[in-house]
N, C-alpha and C positions, 0 to 999 in steps of 0.2 A: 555461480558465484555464491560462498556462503555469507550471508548476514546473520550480525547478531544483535539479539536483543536490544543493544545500548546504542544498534545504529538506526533500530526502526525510532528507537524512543529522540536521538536527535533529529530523524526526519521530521518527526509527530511535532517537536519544539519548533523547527523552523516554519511548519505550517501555522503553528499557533502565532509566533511573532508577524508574518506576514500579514493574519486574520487579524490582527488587535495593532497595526499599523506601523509596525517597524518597515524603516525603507527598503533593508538591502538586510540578510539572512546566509552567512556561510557555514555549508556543513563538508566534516573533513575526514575521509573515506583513505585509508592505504597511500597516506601522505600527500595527497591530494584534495585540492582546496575547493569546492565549488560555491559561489556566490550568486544567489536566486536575489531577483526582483521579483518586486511585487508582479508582474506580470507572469511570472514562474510558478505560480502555485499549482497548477492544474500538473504540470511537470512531478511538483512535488506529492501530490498526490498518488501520481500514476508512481511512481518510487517507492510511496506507503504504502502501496497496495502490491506492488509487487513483492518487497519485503514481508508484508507480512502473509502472505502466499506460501511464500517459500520458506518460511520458519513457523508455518501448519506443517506442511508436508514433512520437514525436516521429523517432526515430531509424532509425525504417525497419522493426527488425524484429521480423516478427508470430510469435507464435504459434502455429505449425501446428498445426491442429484435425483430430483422429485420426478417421478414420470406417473402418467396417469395414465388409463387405460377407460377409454368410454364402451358402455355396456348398455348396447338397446337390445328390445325387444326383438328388430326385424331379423339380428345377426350382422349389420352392418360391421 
């Protein structure tokens, strides 16, 4: 599914309304209505993140994944 920009930036608003004590938070996706409770943020979150996951990647750039490599003496 592609996301854009102006829907992570609604997701990012209904987390802030949630966080500073609005009761109830509707965000509205391909004419479709969703309406989060305060209990929903963790949901929303998981939404922000995957959004903006997927509009890195859209864009080209990855993530560089750290690997290390330990180096004794024995040869282990």
């Amino acid at each position: 599914m592609a996301y854009t920009t102006a829907e992570l930036a609604q997701v990012r608003q209904a987390i802030l309304d949630l966080a500073t004590g609005n009761r109830a938070t509707m965000v509205t996706k391909d004419g479709r209505t969703v309406q989060y409770a305060r209990a929903d943020i963790d949901k929303l979150r998981d939404l922000e993140r995957t959004i903006a996951a997927e509009l890195q990647s859209q864009d080209g750039t990855r993530r560089r994944s750290r690997t290390r490599y330990a180096v004794t003496s024995k040869g282990l």
